[in-house]
DRENMAR-563529 format. One record per residue (C-alpha): z, y, x. Coordinates in nm, 2 decimals, padded with zeros to 4 digits. Each point is the difference from the previous one (the first is absolute). Layout:
BEGIN
{z:Z y:Y x:X};
...
***
This chain:
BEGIN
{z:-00.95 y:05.52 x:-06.23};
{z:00.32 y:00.20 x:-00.05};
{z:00.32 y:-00.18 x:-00.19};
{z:-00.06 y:00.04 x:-00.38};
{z:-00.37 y:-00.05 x:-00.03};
{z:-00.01 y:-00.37 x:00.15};
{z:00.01 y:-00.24 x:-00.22};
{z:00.32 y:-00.27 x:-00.07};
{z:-00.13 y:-00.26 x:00.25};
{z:00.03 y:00.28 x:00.25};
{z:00.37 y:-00.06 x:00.03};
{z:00.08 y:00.37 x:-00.06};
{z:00.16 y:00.17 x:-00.27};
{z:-00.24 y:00.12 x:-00.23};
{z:00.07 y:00.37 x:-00.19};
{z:-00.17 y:00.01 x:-00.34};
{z:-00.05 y:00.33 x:-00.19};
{z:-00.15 y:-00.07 x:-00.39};
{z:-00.03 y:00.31 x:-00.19};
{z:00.24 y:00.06 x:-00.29};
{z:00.00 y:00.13 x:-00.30};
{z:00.07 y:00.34 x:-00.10};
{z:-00.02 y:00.07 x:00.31};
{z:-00.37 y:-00.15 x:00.10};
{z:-00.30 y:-00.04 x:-00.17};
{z:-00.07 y:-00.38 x:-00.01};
{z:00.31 y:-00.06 x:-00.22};
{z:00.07 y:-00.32 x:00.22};
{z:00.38 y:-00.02 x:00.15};
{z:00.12 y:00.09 x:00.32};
{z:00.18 y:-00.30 x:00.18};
{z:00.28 y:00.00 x:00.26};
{z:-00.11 y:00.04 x:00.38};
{z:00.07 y:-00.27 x:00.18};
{z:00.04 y:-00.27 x:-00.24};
{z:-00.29 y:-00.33 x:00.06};
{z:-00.29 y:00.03 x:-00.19};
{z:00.08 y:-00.35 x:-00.17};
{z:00.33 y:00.21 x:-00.11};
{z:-00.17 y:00.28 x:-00.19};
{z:-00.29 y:-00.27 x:-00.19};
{z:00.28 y:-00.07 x:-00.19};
{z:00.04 y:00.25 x:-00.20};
{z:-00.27 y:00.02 x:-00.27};
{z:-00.02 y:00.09 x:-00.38};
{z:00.11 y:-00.33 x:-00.22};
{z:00.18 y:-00.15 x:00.28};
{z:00.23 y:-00.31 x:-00.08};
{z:00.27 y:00.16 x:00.19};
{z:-00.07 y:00.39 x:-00.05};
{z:00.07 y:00.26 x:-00.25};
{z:-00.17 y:00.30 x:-00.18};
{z:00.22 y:00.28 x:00.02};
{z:-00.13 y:00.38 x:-00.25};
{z:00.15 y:00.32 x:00.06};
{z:-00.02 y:00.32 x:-00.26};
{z:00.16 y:00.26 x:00.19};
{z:-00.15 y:00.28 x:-00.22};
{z:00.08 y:-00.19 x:-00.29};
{z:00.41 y:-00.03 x:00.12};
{z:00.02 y:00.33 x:00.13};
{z:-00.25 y:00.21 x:-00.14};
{z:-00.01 y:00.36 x:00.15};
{z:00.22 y:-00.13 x:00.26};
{z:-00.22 y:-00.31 x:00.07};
{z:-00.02 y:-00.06 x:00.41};
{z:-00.33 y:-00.12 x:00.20};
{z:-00.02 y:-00.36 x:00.05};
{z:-00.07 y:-00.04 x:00.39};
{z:00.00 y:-00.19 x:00.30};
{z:00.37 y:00.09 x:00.04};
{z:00.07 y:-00.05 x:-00.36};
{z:-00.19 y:-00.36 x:00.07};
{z:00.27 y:-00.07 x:00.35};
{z:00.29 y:00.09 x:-00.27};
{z:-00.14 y:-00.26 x:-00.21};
{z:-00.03 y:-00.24 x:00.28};
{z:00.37 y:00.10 x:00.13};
{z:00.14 y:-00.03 x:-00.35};
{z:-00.15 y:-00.34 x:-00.05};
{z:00.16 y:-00.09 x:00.32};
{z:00.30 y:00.08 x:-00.10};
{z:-00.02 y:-00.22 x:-00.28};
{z:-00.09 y:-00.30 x:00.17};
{z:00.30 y:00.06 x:00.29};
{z:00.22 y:00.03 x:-00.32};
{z:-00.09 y:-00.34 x:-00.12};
{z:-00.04 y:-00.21 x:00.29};
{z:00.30 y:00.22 x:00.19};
{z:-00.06 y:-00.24 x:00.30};
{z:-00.37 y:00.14 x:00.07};
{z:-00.13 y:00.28 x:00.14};
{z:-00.26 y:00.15 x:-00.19};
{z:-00.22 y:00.30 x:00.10};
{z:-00.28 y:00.18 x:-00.09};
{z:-00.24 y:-00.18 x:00.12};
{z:00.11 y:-00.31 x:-00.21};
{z:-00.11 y:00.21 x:-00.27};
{z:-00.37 y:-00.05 x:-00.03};
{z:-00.22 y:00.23 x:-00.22};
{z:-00.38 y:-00.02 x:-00.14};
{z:-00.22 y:00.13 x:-00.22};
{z:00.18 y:00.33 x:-00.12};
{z:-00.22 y:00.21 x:-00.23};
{z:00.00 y:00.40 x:-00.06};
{z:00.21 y:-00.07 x:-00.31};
{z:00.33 y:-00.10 x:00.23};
{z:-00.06 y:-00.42 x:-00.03};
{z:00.00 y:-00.25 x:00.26};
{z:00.09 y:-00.37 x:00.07};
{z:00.31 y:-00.07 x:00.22};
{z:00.08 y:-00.35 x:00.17};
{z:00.30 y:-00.05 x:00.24};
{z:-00.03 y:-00.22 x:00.29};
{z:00.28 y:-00.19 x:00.18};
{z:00.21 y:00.20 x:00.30};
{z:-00.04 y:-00.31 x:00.24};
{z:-00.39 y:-00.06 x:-00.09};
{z:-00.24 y:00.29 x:-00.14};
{z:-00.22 y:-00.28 x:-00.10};
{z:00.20 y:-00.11 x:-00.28};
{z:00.02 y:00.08 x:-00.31};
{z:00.41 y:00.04 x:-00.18};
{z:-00.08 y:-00.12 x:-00.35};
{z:-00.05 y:00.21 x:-00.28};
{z:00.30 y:-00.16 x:-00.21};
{z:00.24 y:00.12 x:00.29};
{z:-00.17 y:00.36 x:00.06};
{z:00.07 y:00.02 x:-00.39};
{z:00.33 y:00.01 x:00.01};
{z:00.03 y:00.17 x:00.32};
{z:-00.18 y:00.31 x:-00.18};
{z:00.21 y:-00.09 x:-00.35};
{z:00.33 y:00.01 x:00.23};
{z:-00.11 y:00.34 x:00.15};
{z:-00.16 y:00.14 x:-00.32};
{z:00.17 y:00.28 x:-00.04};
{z:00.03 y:00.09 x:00.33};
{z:-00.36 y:-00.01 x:00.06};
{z:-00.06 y:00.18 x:-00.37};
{z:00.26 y:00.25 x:00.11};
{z:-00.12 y:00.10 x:00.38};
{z:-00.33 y:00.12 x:-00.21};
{z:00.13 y:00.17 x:-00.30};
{z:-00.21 y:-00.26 x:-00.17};
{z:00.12 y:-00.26 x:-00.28};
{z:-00.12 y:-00.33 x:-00.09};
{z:-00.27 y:00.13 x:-00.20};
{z:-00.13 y:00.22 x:00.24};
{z:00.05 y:-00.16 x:00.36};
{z:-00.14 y:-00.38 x:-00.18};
{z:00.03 y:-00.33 x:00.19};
{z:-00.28 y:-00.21 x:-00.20};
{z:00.13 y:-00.35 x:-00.12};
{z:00.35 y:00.12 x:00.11};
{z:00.24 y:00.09 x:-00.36};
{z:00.17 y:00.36 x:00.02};
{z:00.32 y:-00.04 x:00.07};
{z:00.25 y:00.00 x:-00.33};
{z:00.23 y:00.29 x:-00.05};
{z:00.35 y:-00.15 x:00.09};
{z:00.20 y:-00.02 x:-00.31};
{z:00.24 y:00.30 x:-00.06};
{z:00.37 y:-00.12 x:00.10};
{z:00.25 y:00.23 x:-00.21};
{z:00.31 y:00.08 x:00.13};
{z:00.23 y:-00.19 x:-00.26};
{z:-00.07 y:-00.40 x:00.02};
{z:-00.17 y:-00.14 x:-00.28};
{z:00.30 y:-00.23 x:-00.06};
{z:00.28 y:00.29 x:00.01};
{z:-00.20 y:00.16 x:-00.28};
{z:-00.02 y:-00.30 x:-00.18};
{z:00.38 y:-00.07 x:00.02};
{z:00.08 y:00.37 x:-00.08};
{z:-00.18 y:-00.04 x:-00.31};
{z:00.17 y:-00.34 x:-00.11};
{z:00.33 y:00.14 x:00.07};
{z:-00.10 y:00.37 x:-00.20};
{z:-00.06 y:-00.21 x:-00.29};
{z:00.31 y:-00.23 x:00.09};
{z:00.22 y:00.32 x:-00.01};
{z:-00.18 y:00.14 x:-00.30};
{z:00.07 y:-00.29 x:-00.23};
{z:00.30 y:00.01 x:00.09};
{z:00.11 y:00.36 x:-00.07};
{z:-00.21 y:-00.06 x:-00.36};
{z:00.22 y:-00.31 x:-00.09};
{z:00.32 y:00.20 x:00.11};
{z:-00.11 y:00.32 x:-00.21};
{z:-00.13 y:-00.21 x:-00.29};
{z:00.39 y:-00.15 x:-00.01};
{z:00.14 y:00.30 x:00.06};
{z:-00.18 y:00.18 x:-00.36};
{z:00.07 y:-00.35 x:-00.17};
{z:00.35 y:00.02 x:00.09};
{z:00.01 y:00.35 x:-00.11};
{z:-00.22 y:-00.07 x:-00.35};
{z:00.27 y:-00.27 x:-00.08};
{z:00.27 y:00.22 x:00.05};
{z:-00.17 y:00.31 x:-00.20};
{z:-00.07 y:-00.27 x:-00.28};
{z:00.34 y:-00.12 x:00.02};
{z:00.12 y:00.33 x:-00.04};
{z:-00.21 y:00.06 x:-00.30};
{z:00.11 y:-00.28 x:-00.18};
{z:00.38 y:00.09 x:00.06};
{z:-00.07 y:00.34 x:-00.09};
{z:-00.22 y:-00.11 x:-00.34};
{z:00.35 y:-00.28 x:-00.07};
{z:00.19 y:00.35 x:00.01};
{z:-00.24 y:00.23 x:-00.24};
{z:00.01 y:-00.24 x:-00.24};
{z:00.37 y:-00.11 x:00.02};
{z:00.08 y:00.39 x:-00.05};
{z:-00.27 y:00.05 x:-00.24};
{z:00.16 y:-00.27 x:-00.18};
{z:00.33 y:00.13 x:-00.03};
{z:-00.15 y:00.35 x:-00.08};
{z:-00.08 y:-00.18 x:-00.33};
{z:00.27 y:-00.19 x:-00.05};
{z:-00.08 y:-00.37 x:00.09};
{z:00.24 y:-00.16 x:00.25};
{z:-00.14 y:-00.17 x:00.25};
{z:00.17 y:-00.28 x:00.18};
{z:00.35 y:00.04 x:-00.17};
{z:-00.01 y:00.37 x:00.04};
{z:00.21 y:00.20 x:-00.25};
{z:-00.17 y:00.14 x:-00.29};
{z:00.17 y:00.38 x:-00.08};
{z:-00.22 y:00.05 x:-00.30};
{z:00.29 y:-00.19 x:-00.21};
{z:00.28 y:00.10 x:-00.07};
{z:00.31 y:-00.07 x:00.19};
{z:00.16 y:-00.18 x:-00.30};
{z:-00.27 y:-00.25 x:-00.01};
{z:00.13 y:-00.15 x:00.37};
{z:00.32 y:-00.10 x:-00.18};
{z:-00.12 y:-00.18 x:-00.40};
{z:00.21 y:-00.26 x:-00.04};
{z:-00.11 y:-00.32 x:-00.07};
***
């Protein structure tokens, strides 16, 4: 028998070549040549340590929608790579760590990683989520896709970071305190300024009012505070007792 037809007892590496969805008939997944056949059982649909991944490439991009591929697929696989050498920076994850299976027509497939030092097991799902969450917008980016379109099943889409604006929340809040500071105090320093001027203007007025009346007074004869009276006659100042 040639190499990649005899079976794993054979001792030799064994080449396996599933059809894959869009691009074969039987919709089942193509695995990675050369990984044990023990490696690629498992990855199957509901598996403990696998994930459902749905892509809507016309739905993102419309008229500008791309085909989904085998090449597209490897640029998944890479991509998920990446994310797991981001997380775990100590181990080096390839392709073929990436493990695909069941993809349908309608761009959806299960994904399970497998450990760089033993295809055989499984990395659990808790850690490949936040390998993917860590790399989400990288991945989301490299397709043009967004969490809605390019979905990771069970995994939450990634929150929008908070906007940051360029003045600190606390300078604002101190330039606020210290406007109203300031404008308190330039209200109590105009509102004694016009009181200082209304007392004087009233002042004014009343010395002015003492004066009408004290010449009104002697207009019409009446002396006021010892004032001489000139509507008698001179003679009058001198009567004899």
């Amino acid at each position: 028998m040639a190499c990649g037809v005899l079976p794993v007892s054979s001792g030799c590496a064994t080449t396996h070549s599933f059809a894959s969805a869009p691009w074969a008939t039987n919709g089942v997944a193509k695995m990675q040549n050369g990984l044990p056949v023990l490696a690629q059982n498992l990855c199957h649909p509901d598996s403990a340590n696998g994930y459902k991944v749905r892509i809507s490439i016309k739905t993102a991009l419309s008229d500008k929608a791309y085909e989904w591929n085998e090449n597209e697929m490897y640029f998944f696989q890479a991509s998920l790579a990446f994310a797991m050498r981001t997380y775990h920076l100590t181990k080096p994850y390839n392709v073929n760590n990436i493990i695909v299976c069941n993809e349908t027509q309608r761009v959806s497939f299960w994904f399970v990683v497998t450990s760089p030092d033993n295809h055989t097991e499984l990395i659990s799902k808790a850690e490949v989520e936040e390998a993917v969450r860590k790399s989400r917008h990288r991945i989301n980016s490299a397709f043009l896709l967004t969490d809605k379109t390019l979905e990771f099943i069970d995994i939450n889409p990634t929150l929008v970071p908070p906007a940051v604006p360029d003045t600190p929340p606390w300078l604002i809040v101190f330039g606020v305190v210290i406007g109203a500071v300031f404008a308190g105090i330039i209200a109590l320093l105009v509102s004694a300024v016009l009181q200082k001027r209304k007392k004087a203007k009233d002042r004014m007025e009343d010395e002015q009012a003492e004066e009408d009346i004290h010449v009104n007074g002697l207009e019409n004869g009446i002396g006021l505070d010892g004032a001489y009276n000139r509507g008698f006659p001179d003679d009058d100042r001198f009567t004899k007792l």
